[in-house]
Backbone as CSV, one residue per row, in Angstrom:
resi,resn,N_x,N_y,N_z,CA_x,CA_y,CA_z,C_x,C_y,C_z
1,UNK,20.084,-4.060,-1.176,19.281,-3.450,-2.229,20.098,-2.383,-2.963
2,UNK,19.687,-2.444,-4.292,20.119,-1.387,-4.975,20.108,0.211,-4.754
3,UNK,21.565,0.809,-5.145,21.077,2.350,-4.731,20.744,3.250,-5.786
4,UNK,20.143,4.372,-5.764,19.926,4.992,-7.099,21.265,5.161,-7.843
5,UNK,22.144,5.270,-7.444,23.302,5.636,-8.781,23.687,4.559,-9.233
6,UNK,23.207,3.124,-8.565,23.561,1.851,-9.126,22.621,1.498,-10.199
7,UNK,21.456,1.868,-10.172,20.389,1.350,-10.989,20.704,2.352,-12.309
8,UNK,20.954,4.026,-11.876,21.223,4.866,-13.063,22.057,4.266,-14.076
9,UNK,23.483,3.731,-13.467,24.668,2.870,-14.046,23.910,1.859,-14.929
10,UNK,23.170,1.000,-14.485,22.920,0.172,-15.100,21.732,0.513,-16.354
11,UNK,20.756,1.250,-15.747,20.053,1.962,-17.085,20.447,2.297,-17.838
12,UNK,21.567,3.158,-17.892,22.508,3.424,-18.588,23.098,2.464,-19.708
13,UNK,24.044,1.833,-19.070,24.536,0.874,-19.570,23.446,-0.177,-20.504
14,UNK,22.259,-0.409,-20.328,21.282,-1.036,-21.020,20.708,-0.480,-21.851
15,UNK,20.825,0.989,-21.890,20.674,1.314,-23.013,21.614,2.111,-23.837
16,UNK,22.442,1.524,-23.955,24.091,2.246,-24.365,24.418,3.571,-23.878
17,UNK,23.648,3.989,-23.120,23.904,5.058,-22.967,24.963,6.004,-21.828
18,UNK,26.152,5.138,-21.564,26.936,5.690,-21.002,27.614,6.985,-21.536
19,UNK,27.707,8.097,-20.287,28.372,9.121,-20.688,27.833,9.841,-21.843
20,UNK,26.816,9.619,-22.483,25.327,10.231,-23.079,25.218,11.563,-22.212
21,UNK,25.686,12.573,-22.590,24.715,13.664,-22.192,23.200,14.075,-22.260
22,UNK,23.354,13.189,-23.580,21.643,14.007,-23.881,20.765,13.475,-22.680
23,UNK,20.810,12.987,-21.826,19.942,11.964,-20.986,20.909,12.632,-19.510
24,UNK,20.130,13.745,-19.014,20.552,14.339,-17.575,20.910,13.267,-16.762
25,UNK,21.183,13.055,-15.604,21.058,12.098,-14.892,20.059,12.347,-13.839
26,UNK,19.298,13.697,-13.497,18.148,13.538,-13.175,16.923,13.258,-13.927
27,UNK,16.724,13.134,-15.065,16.056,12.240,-16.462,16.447,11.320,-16.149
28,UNK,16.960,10.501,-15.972,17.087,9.446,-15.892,16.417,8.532,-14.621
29,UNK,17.083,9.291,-13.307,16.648,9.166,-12.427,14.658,9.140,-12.129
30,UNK,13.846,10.277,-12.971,12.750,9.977,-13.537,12.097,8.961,-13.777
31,UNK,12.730,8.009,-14.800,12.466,6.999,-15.459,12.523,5.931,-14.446
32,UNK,13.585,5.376,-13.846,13.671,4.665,-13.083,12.651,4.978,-11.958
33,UNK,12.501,6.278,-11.559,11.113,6.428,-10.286,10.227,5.679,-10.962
34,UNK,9.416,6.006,-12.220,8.286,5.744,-12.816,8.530,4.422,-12.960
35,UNK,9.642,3.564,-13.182,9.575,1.732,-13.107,9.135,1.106,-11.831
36,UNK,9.799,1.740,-10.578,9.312,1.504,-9.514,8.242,1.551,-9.096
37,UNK,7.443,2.724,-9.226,6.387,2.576,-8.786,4.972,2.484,-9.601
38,UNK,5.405,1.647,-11.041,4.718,0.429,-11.737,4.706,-0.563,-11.125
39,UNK,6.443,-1.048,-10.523,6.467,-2.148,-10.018,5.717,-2.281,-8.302
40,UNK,5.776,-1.388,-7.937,5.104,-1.051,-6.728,3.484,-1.291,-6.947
41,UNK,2.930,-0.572,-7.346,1.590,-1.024,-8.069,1.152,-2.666,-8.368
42,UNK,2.308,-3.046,-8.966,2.058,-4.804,-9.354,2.196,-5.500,-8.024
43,UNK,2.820,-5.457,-7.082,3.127,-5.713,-5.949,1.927,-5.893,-5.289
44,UNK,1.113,-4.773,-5.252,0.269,-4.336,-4.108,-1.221,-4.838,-5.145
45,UNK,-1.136,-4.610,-6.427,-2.298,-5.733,-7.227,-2.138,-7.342,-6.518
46,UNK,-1.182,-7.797,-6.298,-1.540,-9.272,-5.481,-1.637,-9.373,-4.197
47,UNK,-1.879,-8.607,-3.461,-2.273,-8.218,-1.864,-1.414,-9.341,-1.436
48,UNK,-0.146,-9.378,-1.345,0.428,-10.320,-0.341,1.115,-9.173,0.760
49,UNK,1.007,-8.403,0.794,1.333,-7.679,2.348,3.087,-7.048,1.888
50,UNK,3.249,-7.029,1.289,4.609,-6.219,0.594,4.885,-5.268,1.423
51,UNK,3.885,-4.480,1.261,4.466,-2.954,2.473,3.064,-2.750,3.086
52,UNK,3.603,-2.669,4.499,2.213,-2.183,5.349,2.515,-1.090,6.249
53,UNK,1.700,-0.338,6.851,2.013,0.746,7.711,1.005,0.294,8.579
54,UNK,0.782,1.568,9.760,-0.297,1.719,10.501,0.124,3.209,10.865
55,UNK,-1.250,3.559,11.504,-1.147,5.057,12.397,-2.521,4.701,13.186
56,UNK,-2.205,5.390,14.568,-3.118,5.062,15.660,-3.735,7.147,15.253
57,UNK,-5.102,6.850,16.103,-5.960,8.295,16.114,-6.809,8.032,17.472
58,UNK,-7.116,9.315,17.928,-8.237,9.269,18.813,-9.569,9.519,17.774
59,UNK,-11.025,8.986,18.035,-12.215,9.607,17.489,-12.613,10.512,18.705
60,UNK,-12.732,11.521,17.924,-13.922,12.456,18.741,-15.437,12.317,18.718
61,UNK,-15.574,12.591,20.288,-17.025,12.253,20.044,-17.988,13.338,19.487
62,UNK,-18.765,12.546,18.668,-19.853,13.589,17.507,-19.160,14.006,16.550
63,UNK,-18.059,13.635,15.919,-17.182,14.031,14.880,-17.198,12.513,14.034
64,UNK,-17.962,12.469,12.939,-17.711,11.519,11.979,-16.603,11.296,10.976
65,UNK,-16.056,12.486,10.387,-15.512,12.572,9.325,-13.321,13.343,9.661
66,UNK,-12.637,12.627,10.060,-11.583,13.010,9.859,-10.559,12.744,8.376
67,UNK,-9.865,13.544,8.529,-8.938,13.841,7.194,-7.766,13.496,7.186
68,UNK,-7.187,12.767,6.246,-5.805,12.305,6.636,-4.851,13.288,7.304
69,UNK,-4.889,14.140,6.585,-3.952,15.545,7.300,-3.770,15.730,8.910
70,UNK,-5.209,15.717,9.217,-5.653,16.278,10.674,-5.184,14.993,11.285
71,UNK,-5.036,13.534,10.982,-4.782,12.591,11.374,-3.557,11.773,11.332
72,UNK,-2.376,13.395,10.719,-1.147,12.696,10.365,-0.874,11.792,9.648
73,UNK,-1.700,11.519,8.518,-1.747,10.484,7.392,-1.194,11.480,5.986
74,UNK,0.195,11.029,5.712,0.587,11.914,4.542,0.967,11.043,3.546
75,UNK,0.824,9.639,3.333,1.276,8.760,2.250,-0.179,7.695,2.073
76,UNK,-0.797,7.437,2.348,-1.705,6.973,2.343,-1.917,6.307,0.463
77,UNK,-2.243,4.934,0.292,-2.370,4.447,-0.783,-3.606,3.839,-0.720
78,UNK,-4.025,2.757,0.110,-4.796,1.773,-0.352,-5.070,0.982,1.255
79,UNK,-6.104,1.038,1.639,-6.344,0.917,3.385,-6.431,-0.844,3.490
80,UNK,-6.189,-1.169,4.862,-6.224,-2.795,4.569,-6.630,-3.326,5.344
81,UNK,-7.523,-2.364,6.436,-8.579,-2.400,7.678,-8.373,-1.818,8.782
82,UNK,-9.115,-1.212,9.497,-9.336,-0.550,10.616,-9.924,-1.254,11.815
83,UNK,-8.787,-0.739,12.711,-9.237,-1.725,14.410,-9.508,-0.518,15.299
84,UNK,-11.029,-0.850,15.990,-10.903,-0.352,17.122,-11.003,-0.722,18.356
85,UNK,-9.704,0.114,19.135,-9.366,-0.361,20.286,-9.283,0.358,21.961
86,UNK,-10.334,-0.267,22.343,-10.935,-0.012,23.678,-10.211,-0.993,24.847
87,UNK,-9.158,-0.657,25.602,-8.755,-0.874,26.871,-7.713,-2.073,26.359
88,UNK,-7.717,-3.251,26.304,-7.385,-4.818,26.357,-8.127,-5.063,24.950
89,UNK,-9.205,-4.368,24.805,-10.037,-4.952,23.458,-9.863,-4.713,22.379
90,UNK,-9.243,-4.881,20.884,-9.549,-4.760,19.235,-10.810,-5.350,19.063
91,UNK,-11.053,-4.883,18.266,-12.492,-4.872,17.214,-12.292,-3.918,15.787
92,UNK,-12.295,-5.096,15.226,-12.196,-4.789,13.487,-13.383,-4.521,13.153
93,UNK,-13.345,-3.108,12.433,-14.776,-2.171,12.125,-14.670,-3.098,11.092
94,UNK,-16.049,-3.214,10.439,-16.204,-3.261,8.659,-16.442,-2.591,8.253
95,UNK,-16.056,-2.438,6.994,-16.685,-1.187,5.798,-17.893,-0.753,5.469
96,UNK,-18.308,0.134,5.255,-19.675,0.804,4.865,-18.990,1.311,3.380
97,UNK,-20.543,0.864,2.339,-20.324,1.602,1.450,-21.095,3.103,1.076
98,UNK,-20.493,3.952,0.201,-21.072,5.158,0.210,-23.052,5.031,-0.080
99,UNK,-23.419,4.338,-0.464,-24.383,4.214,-0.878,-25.717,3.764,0.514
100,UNK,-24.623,3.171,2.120,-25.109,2.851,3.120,-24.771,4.081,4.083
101,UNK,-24.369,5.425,3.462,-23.900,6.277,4.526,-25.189,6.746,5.655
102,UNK,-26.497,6.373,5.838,-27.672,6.669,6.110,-28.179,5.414,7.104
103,UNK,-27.504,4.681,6.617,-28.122,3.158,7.375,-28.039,2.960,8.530
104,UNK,-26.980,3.299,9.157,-26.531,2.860,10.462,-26.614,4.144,10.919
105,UNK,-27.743,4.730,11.460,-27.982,6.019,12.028,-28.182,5.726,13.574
106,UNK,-28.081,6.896,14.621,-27.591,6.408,15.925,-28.737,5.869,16.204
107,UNK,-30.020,6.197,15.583,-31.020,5.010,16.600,-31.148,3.855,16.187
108,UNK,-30.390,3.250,14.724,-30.517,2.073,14.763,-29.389,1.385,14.426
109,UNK,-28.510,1.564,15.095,-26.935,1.188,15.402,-27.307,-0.146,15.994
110,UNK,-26.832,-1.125,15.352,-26.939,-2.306,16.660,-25.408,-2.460,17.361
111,UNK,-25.608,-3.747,18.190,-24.325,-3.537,18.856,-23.212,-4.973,18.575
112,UNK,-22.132,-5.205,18.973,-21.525,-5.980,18.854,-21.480,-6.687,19.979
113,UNK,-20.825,-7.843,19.668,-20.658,-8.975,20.594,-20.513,-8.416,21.976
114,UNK,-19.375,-7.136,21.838,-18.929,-7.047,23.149,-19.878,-5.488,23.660
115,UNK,-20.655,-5.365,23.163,-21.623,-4.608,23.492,-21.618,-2.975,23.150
116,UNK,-20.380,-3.200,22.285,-20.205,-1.659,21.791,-21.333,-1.089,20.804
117,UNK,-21.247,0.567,20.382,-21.666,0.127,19.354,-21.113,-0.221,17.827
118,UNK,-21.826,-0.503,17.243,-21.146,-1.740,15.650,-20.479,0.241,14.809
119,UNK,-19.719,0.394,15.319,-19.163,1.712,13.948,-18.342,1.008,12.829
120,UNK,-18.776,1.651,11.577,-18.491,1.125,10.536,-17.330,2.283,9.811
121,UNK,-16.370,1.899,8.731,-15.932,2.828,8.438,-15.866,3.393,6.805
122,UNK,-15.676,4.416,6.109,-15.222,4.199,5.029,-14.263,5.352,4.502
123,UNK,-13.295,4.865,3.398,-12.248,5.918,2.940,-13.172,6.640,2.016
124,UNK,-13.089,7.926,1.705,-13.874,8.971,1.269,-13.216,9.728,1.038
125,UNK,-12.524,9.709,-0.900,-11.119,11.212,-1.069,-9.743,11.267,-0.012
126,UNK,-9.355,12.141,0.580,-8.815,12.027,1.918,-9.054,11.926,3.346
127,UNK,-10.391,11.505,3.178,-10.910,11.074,4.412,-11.356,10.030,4.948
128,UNK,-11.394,9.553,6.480,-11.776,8.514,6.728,-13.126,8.903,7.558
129,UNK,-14.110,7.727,7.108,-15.581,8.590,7.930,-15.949,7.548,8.530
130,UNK,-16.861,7.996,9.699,-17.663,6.590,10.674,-19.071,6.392,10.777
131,UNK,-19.565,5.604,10.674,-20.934,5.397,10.923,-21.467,4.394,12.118
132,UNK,-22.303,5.186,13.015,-22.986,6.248,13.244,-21.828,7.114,14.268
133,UNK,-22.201,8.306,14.425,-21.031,9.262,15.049,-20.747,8.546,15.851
134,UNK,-19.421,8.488,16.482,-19.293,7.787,17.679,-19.711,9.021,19.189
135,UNK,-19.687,8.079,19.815,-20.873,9.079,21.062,-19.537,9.189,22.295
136,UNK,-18.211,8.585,22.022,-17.232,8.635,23.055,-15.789,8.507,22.477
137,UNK,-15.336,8.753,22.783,-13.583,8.550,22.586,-12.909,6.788,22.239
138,UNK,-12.502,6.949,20.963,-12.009,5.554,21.043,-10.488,5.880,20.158
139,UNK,-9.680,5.166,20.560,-8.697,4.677,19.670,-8.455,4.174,18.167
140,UNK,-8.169,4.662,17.371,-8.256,4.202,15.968,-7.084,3.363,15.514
141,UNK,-7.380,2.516,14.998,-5.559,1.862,14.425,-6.073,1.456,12.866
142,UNK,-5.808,2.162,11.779,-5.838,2.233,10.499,-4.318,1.728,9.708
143,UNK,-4.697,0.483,9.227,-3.668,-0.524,8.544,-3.679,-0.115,7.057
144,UNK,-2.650,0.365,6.555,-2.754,0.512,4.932,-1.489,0.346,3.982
145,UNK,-1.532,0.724,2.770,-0.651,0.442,1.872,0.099,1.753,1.860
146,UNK,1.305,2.010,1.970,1.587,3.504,1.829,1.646,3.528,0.263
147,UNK,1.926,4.895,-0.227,2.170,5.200,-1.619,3.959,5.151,-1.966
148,UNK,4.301,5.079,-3.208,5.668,4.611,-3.169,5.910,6.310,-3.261
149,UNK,7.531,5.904,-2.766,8.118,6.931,-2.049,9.460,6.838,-3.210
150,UNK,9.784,8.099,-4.505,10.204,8.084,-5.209,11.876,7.975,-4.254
151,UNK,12.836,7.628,-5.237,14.406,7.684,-4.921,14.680,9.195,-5.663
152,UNK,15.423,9.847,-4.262,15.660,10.910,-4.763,17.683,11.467,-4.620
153,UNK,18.094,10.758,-3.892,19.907,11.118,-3.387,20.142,9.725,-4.225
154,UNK,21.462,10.077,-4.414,22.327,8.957,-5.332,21.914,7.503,-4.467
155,UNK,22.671,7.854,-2.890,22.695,6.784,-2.063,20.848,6.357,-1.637
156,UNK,19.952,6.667,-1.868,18.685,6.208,-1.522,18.419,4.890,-2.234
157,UNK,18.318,3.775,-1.701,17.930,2.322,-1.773,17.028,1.898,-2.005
158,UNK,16.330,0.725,-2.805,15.191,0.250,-3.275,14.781,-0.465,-1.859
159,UNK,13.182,-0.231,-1.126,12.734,-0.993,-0.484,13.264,-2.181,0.262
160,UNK,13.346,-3.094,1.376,14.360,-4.079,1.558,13.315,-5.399,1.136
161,UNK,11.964,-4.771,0.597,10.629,-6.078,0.762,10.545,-5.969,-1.080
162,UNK,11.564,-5.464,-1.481,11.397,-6.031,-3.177,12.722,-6.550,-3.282
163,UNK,12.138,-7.989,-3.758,13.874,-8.961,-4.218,14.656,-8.292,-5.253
164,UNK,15.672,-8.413,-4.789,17.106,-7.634,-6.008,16.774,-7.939,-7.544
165,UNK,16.414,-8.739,-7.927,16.054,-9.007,-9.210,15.019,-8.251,-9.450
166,UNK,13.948,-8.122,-9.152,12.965,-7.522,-9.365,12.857,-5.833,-10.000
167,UNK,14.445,-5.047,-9.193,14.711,-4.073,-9.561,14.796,-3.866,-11.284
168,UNK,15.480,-5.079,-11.974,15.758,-5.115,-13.117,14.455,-4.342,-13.997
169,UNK,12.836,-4.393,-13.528,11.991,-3.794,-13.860,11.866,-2.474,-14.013
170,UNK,12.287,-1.405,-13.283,12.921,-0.009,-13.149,13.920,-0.241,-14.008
171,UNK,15.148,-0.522,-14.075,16.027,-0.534,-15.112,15.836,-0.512,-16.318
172,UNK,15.013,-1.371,-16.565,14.263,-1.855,-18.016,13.418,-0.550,-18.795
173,UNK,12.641,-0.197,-17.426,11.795,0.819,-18.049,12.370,2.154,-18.325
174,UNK,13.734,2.637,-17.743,14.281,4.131,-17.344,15.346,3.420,-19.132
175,UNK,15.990,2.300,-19.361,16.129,2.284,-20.675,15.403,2.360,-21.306
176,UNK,14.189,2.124,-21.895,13.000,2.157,-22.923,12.971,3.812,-23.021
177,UNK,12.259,4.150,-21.862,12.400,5.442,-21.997,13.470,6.700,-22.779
178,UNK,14.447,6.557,-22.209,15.812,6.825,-23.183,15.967,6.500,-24.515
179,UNK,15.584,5.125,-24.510,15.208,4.589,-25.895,14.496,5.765,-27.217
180,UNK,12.990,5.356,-26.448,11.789,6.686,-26.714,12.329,7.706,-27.384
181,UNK,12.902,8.389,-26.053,13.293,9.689,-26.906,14.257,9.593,-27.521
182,UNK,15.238,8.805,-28.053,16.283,9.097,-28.929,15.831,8.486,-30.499
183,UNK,14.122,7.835,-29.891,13.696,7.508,-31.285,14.203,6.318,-32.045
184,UNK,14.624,5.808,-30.929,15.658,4.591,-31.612,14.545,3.549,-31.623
185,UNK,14.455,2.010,-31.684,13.930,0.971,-31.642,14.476,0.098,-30.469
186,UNK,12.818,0.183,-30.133,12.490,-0.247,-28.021,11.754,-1.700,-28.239
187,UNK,12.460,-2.332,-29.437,11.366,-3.578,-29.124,11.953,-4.787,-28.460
188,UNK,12.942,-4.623,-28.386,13.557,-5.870,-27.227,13.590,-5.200,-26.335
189,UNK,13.274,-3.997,-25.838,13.297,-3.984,-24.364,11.646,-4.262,-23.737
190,UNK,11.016,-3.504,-25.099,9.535,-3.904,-24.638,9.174,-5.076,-23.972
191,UNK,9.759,-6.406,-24.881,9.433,-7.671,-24.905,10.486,-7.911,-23.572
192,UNK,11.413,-7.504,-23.393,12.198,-7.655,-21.852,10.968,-7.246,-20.468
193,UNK,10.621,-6.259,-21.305,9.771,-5.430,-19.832,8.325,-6.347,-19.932
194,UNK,7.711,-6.896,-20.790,6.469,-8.007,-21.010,7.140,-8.948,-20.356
195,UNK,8.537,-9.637,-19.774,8.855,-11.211,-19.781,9.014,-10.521,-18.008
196,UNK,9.533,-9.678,-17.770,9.823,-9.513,-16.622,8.395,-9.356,-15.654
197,UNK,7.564,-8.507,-16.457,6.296,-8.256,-15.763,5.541,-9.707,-15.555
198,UNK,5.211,-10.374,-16.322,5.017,-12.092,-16.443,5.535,-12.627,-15.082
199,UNK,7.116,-12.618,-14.977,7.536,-13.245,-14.273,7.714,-12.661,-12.732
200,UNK,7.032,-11.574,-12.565,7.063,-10.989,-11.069,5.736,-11.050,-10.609
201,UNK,4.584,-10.882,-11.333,3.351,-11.196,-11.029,3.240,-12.919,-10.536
202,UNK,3.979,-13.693,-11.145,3.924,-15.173,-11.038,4.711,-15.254,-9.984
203,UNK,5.706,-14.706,-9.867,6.676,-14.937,-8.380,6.197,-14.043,-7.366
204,UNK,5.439,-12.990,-7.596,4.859,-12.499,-5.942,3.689,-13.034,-5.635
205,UNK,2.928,-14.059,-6.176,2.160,-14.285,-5.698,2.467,-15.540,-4.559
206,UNK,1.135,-15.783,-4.130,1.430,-17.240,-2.546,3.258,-16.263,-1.640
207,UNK,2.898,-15.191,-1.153,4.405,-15.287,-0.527,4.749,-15.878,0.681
208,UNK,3.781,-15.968,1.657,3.674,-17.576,2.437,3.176,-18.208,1.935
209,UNK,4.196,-19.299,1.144,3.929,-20.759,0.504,3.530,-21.637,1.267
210,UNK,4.516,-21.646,2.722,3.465,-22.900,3.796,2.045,-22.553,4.399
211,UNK,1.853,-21.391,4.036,0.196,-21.417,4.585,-0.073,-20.162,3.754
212,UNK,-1.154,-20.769,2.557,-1.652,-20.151,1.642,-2.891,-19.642,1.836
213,UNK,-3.216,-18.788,1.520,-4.432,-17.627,1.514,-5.893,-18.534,1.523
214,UNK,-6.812,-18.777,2.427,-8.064,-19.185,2.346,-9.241,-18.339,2.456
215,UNK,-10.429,-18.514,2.413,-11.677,-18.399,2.355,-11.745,-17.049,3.643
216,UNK,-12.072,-16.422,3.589,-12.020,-15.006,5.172,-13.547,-15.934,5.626
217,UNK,-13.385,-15.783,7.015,-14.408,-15.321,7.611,-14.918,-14.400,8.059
218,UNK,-15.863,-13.728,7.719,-16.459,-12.478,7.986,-16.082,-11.865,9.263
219,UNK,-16.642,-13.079,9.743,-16.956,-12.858,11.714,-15.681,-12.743,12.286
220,UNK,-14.650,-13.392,11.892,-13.452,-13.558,12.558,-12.172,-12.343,12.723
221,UNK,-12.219,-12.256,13.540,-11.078,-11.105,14.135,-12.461,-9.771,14.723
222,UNK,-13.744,-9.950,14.529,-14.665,-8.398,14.670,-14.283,-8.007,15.870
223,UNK,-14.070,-9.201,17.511,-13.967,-8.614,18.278,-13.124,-9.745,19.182
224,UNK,-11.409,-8.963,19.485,-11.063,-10.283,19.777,-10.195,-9.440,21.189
225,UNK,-10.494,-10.113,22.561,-10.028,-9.388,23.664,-8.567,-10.317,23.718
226,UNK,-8.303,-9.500,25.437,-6.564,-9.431,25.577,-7.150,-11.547,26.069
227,UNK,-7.764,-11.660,26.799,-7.824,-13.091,27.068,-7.924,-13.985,26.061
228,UNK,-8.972,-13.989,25.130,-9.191,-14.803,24.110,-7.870,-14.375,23.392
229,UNK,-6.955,-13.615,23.140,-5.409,-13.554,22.456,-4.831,-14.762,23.059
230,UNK,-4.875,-14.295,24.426,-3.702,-15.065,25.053,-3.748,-16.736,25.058
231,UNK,-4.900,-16.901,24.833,-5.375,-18.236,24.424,-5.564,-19.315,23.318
232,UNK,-5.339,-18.110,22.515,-4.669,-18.526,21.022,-4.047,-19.860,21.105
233,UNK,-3.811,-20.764,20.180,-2.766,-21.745,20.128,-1.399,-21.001,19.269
């Protein structure tokens, strides 16, 4: 993958602007952040799993509402489900929406398959909240999108889960920009940055081609123990 002083070079160079003072090379460096994490954004618009994280938590009991902070969550983008996990057992909470924060109150909590009770979750600002309080200690494992993480040292590298070509999108845009302000005429790069965007939305999508995205089942994964894993085919 590309490093930032490679992509600067080439911004540069695309928009004549070698050895250009007027254009800092931390301006520059700017521009190219802001392509990336457009292109980062387009990425994560086709949910094929590009970048994922996790972070594990304890719940406290009678405590509904934790905060990313308190929970060591400092990049947090876009959540992509929550497991909770008791001994050998996962169980994938479902979502509650704000409008159901009342519903699932502790006396009428029902329970799940495996006899827990059904806690639901939802993201709320910087927080993650549960419904109904939980009444004991459980394990949290929260799956999400992190937020892009600007290039800041010469040597700092583009992601290893965006194809080398793709960079050309940052490039494109940190020239336009330069463009912009020198007031010059950005319309072939525009129409560069329209053909490229076209063609990365069309190529990130299906990224397992041999087994393509179907229909979810609701029910499937809510509560799946260490035996029924191991039994998997």
């Amino acid at each position: 993958m590309s490093t930032l002083s490679e992509l600067r070079t080439r911004a540069r160079r695309l928009a004549d602007a070698v050895g250009n003072n007027f254009f800092a090379d931390a301006e520059v460096d700017d521009y190219i952040n802001i392509g990336l994490g457009e292109l980062h954004d387009i990425l994560v618009s086709k949910f094929e799993d590009y970048s994922i994280s996790s972070i594990s938590f304890s719940l406290v009991a009678d405590q509904n509402t934790y905060t990313f902070s308190s929970i060591g969550l400092s990049n947090f983008y876009k959540a992509l489900g929550v497991d909770l996990v008791d001994g050998n057992d996962t169980v994938r909470l479902p979502r509650y929406s704000f409008q159901e924060r009342n519903a699932f109150s502790e006396n009428s909590a029902y329970y799940s398959r495996s006899g827990r009770k059904n806690l639901r979750y939802n993201i709320n600002g910087t927080n993650i909240m549960f419904t109904p309080k939980p009444a004991e200690s459980y394990t949290i494992k929260l799956w999400y999108i992190p937020q892009f993480t600007k290039l800041s040292a010469d040597d700092d590298s583009v992601d290893n889960n965006i194809t080398s070509n793709w960079e050309d999108y940052a490039v494109t845009m940190a020239a336009l920009k330069m463009r912009q302000k020198e007031e010059t005429s950005t319309t072939s790069l525009e129409r560069e940055l329209e053909r490229l965007t076209i063609r990365i939305e069309e190529a990130s999508r299906n990224r397992d081609a041999g087994e393509p995205m179907s229909i979810t089942d609701e029910g499937m994964g809510l509560t799946v123990t260490s035996s029924e894993h191991n039994n998997w085919p």
